[in-house]
C-alpha positions in Angstrom: 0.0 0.0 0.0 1.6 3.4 -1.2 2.2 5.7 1.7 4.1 9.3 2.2 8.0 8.9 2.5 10.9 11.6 3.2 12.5 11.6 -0.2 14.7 8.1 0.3 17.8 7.0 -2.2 15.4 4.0 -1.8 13.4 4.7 -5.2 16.0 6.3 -7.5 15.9 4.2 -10.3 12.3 4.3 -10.0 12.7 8.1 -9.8 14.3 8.2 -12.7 11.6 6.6 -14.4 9.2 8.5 -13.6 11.4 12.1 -14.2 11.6 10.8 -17.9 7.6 9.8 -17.8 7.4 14.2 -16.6 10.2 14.7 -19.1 7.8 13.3 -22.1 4.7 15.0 -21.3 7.1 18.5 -21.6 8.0 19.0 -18.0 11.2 20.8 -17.3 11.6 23.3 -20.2 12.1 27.1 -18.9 8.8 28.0 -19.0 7.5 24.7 -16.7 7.8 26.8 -13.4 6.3 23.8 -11.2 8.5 21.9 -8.7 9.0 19.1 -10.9 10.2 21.9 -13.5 12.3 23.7 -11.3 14.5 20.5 -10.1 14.4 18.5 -13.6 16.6 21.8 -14.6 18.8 22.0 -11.5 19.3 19.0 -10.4 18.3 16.6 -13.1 21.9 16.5 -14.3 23.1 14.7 -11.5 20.3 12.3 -10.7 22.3 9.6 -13.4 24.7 9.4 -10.4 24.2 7.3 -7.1 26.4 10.3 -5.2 24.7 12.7 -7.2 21.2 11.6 -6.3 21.8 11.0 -3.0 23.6 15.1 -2.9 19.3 15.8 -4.2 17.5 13.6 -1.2 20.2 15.7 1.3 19.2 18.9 -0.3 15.5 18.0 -0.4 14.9 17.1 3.2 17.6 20.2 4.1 14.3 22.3 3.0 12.6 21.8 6.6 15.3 24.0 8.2 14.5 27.9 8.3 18.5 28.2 7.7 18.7 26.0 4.6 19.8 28.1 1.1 17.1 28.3 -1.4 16.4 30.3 -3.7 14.8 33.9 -3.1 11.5 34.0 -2.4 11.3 30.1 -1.1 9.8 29.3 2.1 11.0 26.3 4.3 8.9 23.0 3.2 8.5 19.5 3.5 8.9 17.5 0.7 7.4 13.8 0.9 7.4 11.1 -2.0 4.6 9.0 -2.7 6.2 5.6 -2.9 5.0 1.7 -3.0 7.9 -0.7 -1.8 10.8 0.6 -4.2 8.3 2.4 -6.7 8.0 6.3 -6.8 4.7 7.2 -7.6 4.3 10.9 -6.7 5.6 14.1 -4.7 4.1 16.4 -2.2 5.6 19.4 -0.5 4.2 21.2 2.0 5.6 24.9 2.4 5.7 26.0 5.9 4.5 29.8 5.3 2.8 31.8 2.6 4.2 35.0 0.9 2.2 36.9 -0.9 3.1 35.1 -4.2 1.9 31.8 -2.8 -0.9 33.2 -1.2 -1.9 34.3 -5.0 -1.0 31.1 -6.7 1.0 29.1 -4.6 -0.9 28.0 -2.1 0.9 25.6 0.9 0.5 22.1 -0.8 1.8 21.2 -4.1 1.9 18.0 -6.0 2.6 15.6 -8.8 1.6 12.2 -9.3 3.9 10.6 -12.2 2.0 10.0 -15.3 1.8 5.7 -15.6 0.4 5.8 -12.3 -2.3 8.8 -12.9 -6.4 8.1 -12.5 -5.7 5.4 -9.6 -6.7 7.7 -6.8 -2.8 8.7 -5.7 -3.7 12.4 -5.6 -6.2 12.0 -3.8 -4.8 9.6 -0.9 -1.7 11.6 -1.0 -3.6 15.0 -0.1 -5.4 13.6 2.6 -2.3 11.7 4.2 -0.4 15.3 4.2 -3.4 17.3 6.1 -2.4 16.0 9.4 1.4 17.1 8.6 0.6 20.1 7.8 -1.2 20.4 10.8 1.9 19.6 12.8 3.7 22.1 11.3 1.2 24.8 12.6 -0.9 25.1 9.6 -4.2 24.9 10.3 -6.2 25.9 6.7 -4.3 25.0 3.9 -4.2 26.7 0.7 -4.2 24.4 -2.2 -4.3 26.2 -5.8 -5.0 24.3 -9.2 -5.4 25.6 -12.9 -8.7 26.2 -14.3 -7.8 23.6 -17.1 -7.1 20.9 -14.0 -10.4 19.5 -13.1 -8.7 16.1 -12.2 -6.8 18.1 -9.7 -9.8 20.2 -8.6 -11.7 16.5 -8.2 -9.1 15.7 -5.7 -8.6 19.2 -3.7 -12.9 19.0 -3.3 -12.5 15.2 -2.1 -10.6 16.4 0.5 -12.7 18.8 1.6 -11.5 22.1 -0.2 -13.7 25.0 -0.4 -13.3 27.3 -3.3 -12.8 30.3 -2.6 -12.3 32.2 -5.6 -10.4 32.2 -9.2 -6.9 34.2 -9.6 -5.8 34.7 -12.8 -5.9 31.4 -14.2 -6.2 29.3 -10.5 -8.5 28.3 -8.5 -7.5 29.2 -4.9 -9.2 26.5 -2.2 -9.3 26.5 1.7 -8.6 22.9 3.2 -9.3 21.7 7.1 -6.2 20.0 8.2 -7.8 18.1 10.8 
């Protein structure tokens, strides 16, 4: 049964499968600004290597701490893979504050199921495992955005209890309970 993991060396060749899966439907080119987009670019150079990848989980669960470089205008988050035995099957990442960019189109929950293992109800399961983290970390409504375009993803924000709140330019903006 899949369940939430911190990013593990674990799944890398699965991983890797699924990066080329983003890779094919167009992920990772400059204009893809998503999280998946961002770190194809960055760090998807190095992933070929065991050290290399490994260098990624380190960076990825360094996130959490306030003191951790990023890049301006990125809040501390938790980052948590989907995963099934040794098989990746999807991301999460939980930012720990809003700015005002995120509270426009951000929002404090972001994710990506790979594409072979889409329309199985991963999104959904996913979301509703990282309310309760979120609520840990002191977040007690989280904001979860989707495109217009993205009625899958708008399926699984509502199953999870997200209340619309309004349209931003070309997102719906939703309120989620976290407990």
């Amino acid at each position: 049964m899949p369940e939430l993991s911190l990013p593990t060396v674990r799944v890398r060749r699965s991983f890797l499968d699924a990066m080329a899966e983003f890779r094919g439907e167009g992920r990772g080119d400059p204009a893809d600004t998503s999280m998946i987009g961002s770190e194809l670019r960055d760090f998807g150079h190095r992933w070929s290597s065991p050290d290399g990848f490994s260098t990624y989980v380190d960076w990825l669960r360094s996130q959490v701490r306030e003191d951790s470089p990023r890049p301006d205008g990125h809040v501390p988050s938790t980052t948590l893979w989907w995963v099934e035995d040794d098989d990746y099957l999807g991301r999460l990442a939980i930012r720990h504050r809003l700015t005002p960019g995120l509270l426009e189109y951000g929002g404090h929950i972001g994710y990506d199921v790979r594409p072979s293992a889409r329309r199985r109800g991963y999104a959904t399961a996913m979301l509703r495992a990282a309310l309760p983290v979120a609520r840990g970390l002191g977040i007690e409504s989280a904001l979860v955005t989707c495109d217009v375009t993205n009625v899958a993803s708008r399926k699984v924000i509502e199953a999870n209890g997200g209340v619309l709140e309004d349209q931003r330019g070309d997102k719906w903006r939703f309120w989620l309970p976290t407990s």
